[in-house]
C-alpha positions in Angstrom: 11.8 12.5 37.1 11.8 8.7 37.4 9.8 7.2 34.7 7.2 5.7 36.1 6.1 8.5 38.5 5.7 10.6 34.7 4.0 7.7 34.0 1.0 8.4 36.3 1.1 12.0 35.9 1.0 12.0 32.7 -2.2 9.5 32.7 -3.9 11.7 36.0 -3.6 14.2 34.0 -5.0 12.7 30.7 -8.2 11.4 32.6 -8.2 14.8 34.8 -8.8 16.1 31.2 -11.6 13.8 30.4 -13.6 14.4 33.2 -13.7 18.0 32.6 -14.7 17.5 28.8 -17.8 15.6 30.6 -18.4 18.2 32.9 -17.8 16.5 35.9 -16.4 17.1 39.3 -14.7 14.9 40.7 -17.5 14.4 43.4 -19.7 13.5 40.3 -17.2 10.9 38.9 -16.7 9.1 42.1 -20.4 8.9 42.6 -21.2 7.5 38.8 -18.6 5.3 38.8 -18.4 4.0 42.6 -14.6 5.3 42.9 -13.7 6.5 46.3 -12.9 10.4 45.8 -9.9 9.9 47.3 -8.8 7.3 44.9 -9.8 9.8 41.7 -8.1 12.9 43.6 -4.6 10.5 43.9 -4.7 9.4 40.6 -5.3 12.7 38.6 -2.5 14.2 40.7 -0.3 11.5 39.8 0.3 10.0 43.0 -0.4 6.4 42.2 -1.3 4.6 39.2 -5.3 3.3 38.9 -5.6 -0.5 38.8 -7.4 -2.2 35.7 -10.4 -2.7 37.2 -10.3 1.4 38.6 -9.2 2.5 35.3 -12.2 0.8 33.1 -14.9 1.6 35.7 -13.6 5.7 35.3 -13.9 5.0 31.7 -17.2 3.3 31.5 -18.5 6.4 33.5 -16.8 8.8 31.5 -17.9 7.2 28.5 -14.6 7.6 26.5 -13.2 4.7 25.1 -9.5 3.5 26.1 -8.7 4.1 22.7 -9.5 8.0 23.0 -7.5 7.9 26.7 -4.4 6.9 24.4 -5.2 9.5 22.0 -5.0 11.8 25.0 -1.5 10.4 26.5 0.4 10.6 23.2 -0.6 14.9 23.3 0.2 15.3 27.5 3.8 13.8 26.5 4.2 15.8 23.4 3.2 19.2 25.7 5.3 18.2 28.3 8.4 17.5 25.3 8.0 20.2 24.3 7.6 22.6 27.7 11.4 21.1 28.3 9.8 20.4 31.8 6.9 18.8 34.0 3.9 20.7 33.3 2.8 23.5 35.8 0.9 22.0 38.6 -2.9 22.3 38.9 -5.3 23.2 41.2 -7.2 20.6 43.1 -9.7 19.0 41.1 -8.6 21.1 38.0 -6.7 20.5 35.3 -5.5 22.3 32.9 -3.6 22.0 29.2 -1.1 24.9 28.5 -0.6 25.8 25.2 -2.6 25.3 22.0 -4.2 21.9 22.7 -7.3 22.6 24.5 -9.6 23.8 21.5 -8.2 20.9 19.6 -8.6 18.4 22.2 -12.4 19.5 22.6 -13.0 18.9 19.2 -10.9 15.6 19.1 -12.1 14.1 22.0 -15.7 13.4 21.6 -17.3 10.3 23.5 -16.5 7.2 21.3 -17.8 3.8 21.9 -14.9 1.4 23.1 -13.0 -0.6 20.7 -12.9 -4.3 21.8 -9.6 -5.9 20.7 -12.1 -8.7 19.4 -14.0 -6.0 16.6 -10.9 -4.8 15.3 -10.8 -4.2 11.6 -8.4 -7.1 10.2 -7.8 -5.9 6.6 -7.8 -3.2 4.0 -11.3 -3.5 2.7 -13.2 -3.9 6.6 -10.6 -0.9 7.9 -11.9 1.3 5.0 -15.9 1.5 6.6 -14.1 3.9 10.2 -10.9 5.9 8.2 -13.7 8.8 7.3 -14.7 8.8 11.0 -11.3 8.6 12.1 -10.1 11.7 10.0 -12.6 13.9 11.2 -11.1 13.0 14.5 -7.4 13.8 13.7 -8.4 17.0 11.3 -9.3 18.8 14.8 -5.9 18.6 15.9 -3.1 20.7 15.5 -0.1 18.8 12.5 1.9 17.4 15.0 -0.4 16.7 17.4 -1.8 14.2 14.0 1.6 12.8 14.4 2.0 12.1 17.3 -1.4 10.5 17.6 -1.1 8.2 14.5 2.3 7.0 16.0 1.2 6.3 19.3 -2.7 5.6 19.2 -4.0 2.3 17.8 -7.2 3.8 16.4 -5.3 5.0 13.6 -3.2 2.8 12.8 -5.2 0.5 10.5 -4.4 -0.3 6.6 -7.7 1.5 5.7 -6.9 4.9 7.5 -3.3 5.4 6.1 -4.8 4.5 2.7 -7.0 7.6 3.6 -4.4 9.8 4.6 -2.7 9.1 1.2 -5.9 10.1 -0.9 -5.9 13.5 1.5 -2.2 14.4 1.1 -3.0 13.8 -3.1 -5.5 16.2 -2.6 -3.4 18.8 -0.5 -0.7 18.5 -2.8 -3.3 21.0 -5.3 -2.5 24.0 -2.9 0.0 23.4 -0.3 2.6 20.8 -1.0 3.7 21.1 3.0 0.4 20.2 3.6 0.5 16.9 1.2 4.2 16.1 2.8 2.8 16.4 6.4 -0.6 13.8 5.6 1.7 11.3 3.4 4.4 11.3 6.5 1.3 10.6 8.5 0.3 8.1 6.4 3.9 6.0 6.5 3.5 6.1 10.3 0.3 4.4 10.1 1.0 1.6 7.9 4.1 1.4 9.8 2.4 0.8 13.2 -0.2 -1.6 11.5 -0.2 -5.1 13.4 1.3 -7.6 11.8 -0.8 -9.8 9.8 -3.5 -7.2 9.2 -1.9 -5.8 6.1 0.6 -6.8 3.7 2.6 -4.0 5.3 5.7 -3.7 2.8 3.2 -3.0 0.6 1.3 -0.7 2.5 4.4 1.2 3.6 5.7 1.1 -0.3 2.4 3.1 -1.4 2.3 5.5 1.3 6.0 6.3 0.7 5.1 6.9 -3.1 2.6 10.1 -1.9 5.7 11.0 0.0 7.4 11.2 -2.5 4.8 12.5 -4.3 4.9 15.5 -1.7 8.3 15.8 -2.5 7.5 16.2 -6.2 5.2 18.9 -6.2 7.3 20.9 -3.7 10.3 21.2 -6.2 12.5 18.9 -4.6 13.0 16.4 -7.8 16.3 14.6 -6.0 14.7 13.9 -2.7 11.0 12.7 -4.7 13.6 10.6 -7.1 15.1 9.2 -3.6 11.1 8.5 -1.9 9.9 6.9 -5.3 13.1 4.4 -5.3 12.7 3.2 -1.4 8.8 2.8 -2.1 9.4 0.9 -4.8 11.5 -1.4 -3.3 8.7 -1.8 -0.3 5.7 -2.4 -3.3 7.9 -4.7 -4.6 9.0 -7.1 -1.8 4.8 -7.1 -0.4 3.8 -7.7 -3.9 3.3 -11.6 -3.0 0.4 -10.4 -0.6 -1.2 -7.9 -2.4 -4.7 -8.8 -3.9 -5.0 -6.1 -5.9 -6.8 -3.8 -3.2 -4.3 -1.0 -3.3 -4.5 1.5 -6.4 -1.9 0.2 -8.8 -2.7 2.6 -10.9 -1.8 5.7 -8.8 1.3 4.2 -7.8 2.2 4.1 -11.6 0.9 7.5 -12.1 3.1 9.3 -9.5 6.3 7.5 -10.9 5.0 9.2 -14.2 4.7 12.8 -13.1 8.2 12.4 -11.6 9.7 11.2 -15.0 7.8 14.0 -16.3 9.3 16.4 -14.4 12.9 15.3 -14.6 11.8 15.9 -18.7 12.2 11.4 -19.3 9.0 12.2 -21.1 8.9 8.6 -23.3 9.2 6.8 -19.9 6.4 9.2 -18.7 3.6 8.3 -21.1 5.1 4.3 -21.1 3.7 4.4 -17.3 1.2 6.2 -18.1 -0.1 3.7 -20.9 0.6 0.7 -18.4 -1.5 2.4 -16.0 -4.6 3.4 -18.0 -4.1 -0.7 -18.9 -5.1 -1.8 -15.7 -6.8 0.7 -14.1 -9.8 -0.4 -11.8 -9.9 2.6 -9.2 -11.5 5.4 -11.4 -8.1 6.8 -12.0 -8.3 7.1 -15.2 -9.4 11.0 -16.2 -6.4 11.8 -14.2 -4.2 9.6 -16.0 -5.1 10.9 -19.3 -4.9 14.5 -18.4 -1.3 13.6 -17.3 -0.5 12.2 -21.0 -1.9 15.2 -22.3 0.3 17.0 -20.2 3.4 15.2 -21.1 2.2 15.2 -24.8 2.0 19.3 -24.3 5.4 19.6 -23.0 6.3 17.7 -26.3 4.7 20.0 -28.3 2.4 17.8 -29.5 -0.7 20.3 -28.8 -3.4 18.7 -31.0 -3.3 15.3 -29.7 -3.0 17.0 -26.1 -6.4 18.8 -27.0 -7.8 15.5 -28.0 -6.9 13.6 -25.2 -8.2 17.0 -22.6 -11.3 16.8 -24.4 -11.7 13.1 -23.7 -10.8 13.5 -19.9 -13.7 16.2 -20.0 -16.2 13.9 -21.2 -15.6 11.3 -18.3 -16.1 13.8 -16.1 -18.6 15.8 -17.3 -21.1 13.6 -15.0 -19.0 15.3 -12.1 -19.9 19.3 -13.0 -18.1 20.1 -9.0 -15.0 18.5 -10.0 -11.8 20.1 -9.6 -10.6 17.5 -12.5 -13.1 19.0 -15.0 -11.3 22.3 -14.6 -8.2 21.2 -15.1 -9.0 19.8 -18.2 -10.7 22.5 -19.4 -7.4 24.9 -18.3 -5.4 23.0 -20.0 -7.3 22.4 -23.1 -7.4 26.6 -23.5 -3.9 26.6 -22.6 -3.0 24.3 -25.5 -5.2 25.9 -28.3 -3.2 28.8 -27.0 0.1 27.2 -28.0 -1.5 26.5 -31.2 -3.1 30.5 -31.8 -5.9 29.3 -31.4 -7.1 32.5 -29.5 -10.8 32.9 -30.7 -11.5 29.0 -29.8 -9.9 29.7 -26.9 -11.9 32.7 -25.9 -15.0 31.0 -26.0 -14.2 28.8 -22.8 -13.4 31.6 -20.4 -16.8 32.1 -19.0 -17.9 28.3 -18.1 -13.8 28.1 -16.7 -14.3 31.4 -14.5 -18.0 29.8 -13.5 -16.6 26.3 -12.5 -13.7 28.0 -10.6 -16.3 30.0 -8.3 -18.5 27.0 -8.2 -15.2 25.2 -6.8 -13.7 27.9 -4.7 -10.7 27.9 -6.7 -7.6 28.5 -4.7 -5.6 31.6 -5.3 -3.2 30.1 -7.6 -6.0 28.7 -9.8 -7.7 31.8 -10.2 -4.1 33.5 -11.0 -3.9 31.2 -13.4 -7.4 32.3 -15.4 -5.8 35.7 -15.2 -2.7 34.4 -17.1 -4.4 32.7 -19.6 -6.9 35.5 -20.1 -3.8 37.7 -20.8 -3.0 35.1 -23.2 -6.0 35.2 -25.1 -6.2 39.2 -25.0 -2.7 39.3 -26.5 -3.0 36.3 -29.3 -6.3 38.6 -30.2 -4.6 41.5 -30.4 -6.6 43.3 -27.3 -3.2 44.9 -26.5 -4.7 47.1 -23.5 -6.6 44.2 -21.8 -3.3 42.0 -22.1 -1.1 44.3 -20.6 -3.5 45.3 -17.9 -3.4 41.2 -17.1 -0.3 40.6 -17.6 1.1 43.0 -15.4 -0.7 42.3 -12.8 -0.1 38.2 -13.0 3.4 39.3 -13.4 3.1 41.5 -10.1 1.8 38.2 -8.0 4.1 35.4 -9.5 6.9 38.4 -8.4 5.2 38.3 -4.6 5.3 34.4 -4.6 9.1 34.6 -5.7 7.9 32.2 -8.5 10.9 32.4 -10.7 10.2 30.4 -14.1 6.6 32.2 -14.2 7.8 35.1 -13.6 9.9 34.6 -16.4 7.4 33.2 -18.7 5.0 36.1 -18.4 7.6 38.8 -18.4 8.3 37.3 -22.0 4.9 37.3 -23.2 4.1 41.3 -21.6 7.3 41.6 -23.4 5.8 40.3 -26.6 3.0 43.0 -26.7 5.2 46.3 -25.9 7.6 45.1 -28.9 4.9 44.8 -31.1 3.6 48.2 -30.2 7.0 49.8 -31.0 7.3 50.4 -26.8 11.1 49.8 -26.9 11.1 51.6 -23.8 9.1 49.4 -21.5 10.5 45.8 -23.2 14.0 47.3 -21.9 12.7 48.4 -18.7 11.1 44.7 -18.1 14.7 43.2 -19.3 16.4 45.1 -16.8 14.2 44.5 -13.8 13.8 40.9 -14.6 17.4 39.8 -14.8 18.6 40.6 -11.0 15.3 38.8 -9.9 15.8 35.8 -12.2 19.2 35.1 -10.8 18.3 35.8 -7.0 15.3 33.0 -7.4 17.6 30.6 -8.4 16.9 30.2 -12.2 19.3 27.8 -13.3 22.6 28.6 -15.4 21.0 28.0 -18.9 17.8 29.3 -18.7 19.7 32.8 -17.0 22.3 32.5 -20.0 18.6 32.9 -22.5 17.0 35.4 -20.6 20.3 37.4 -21.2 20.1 37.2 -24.6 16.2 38.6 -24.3 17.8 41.2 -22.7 20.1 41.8 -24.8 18.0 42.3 -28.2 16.1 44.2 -26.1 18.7 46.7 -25.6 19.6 46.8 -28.9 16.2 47.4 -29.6 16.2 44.2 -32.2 13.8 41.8 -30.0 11.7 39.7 -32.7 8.3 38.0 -32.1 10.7 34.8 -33.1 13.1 35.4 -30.3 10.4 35.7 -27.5 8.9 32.8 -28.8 11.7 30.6 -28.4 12.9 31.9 -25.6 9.4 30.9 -24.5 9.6 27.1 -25.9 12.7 27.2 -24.1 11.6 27.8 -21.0 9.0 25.5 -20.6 11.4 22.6 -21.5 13.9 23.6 -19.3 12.2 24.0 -16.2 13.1 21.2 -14.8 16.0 20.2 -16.2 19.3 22.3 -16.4 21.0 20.0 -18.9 18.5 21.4 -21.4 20.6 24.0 -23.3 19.5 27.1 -25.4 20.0 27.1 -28.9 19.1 30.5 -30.0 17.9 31.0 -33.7 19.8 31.5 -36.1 
């Protein structure tokens, strides 16, 4: 089809759409807004285009702004991308959306006062006051109908929004890291789109692309997160001339940290870390010192990890519905763990459980509790309890093809049944684990010490000092293959 006949199909059909969200017939329209029937019936059916003056005085009748009609076109062209083909035909006076837009469009499209050209938020701080508004907006649409709306409708593409879509994809990135990838590619196409000389958009772009790569990060993709973080970098860089110190430095300087974290440069971690609790003016700070402790805990540095969890829970002890608290407090438990610290550790499990149901933990948060709690039971020497909890956090992190985990609690349920003389289920667990280890893609190294676990096992000379360091090396190695075993001597 030529393009300009799609052209005015696509838009009869967008404002067909509107009229029905009113209510309307298209007897009703043409008698509110003083459009000859004739005219409405042409133009929804594509036949020929409405002039200016046609097109507002539909609008202004409609009450939808010509913001929300643009909202409207990006989704008809999507559908019809997507169909391969020019959407079925509709009945006279009727239109209709095929496919799984129509709830979503009924919840996007509520009436919104027009947007002059002349009101249009021109920087970061007067953008801010609408993102929440505008969220709630894109939330009721399908993911790529969001994308397809941020990339081709104004509304949302203002500094203040895609500053919002990065603070939603951080907050994703807790349970579903596809979910954080999809907001923070959102987010780029915003700041992207912004007009020039709203927004120092390098800038912009740069600290969108770092929750990209952010995204990355979390979903276990270290080389394509390392790749993100060095192109946003660049970007934060070159608009750093324009920035007034609006955007969250801090954060910026926090996700570089998790990634050196993660690729085990621990010293560069907590160097960024330290610059970034220097400067910090956004309130990031509880996070940033949970992330030292973190780093500090992968050092094995447990006390001053505990010291600085305990600090983190103080700042945010005015926040009791925080998902930060409990974090804190995890970790804290987890760390007087490391230290057999059982009994102290013990005495946390109730308030933890508590906040987590205040919360609504996700599933992997709760799963978590459960591991720790068959921590706790087996550093008490509650051998029943701990395999009874260990088992079954072993059984999900098996479901969820969770490979290191797996490991890691295989090891520990392997701890108990040695210690109770059960040679026969720390073989069985060595046997199992092995094919399932390799299959998940546990790297050469780590494989190469799980071998030797199984090993002693079979030769029924597995030591509480093996498992342990087995353990230790585990958790170092996670993400980083270069990390080799040394087992003791």
């Amino acid at each position: 089809m030529p393009r300009q006949p799609r052209r005015r199909e696509d838009l009869g059909r967008a404002l067909g759409f509107l009229r029905e969200i009113r209510g309307w017939s298209q007897e009703q329209l043409a008698k509110d807004s003083h459009v000859k029937l004739t005219s409405i019936k042409q133009i929804e059916q594509g036949r020929r285009g409405p002039s200016p003056r046609t097109l507002g005085l539909i609008l202004r009748s409609l009450r939808f702004s010509l913001e929300t009609l643009g909202e409207l076109l990006a989704l008809v062209r999507r559908l019809r991308t997507e169909n391969g083909s020019r959407p079925a035909a509709a009945s006279p006076g009727q239109v209709t959306l095929p496919g799984h837009l129509g709830h979503d469009l009924l919840a996007l499209f509520a009436p919104a006062p027009p947007v002059h050209a002349a009101h249009r938020p021109s920087a970061l701080p007067a953008s801010r006051e609408p993102a929440p508004a505008l969220w709630e907006r894109l939330r009721a649409c399908s993911e790529p109908g969001q994308l397809d709306l941020v990339r081709e409708a104004a509304a949302f593409q203002t500094p203040g929004f895609a500053e919002l879509l990065c603070e939603e994809s951080r907050k994703a990135a807790a349970d579903s890291a596809a979910r954080a990838r999809h907001l923070a590619t959102c987010a780029v196409a915003a700041a992207a789109a912004v007009p020039a000389g709203e927004a120092p958009r390098p800038r912009l772009e740069g600290y969108c692309r770092f929750h990209l790569g952010n995204a990355a990060r979390v979903g276990g993709d270290l080389e394509e997160a390392d790749r993100e973080l060095a192109h946003a970098e660049k970007l934060w860089t070159a608009g750093a001339g324009d920035d007034s110190g609006l955007l969250n430095e801090a954060r910026v300087l926090h996700i570089q940290a998790a990634l050196r974290r993660e690729q085990r440069r621990l010293p560069e971690a907590l160097a960024l870390l330290d610059r970034a609790l220097a400067i910090d003016g956004w309130g990031e700070t509880p996070k940033l010192v949970m992330s030292k402790a973190k780093a500090l805990e992968e050092l094995g540095q447990h006390d001053d990890a505990i010291a600085l969890l305990l600090e983190a829970s103080a700042q945010l002890d005015g926040k009791p519905e925080s998902r930060d608290l409990w974090v804190a407090r995890q970790s804290r438990m987890v760390n007087l763990c490391h230290l057999g610290r059982h009994a102290e550790a013990e005495m946390g499990m109730a308030d933890l459980r508590a906040l987590a149901a205040r919360l609504g933990n996700q599933q992997l948060d709760l799963l978590r509790i459960n591991w720790l709690q068959g921590k706790i039971a087996a550093g008490r020497g509650l051998t029943g309890e701990a395999i009874t909890a260990l088992a079954a956090v072993r059984a999900q992190f098996l479901h969820q093809a969770n490979a290191y985990d797996t490991a890691l609690v295989t090891l520990e349920l392997a701890q108990v049944f040695a210690a109770l003389g059960r040679t026969a289920e720390v073989k069985a667990l060595a046997r199992e684990s092995a094919p399932i280890f390799e299959a998940q893609g546990v790297h050469r190294e780590a494989r190469q010490a799980l071998a030797l676990f199984r090993q002693a096992a079979e030769e029924e000379r597995l030591s509480a000092e093996l498992v342990r360091g087995v353990v230790t090396y585990l958790y170092r190695s996670r993400y980083d293959a270069r990390v080799r075993y040394e087992a003791a001597a």
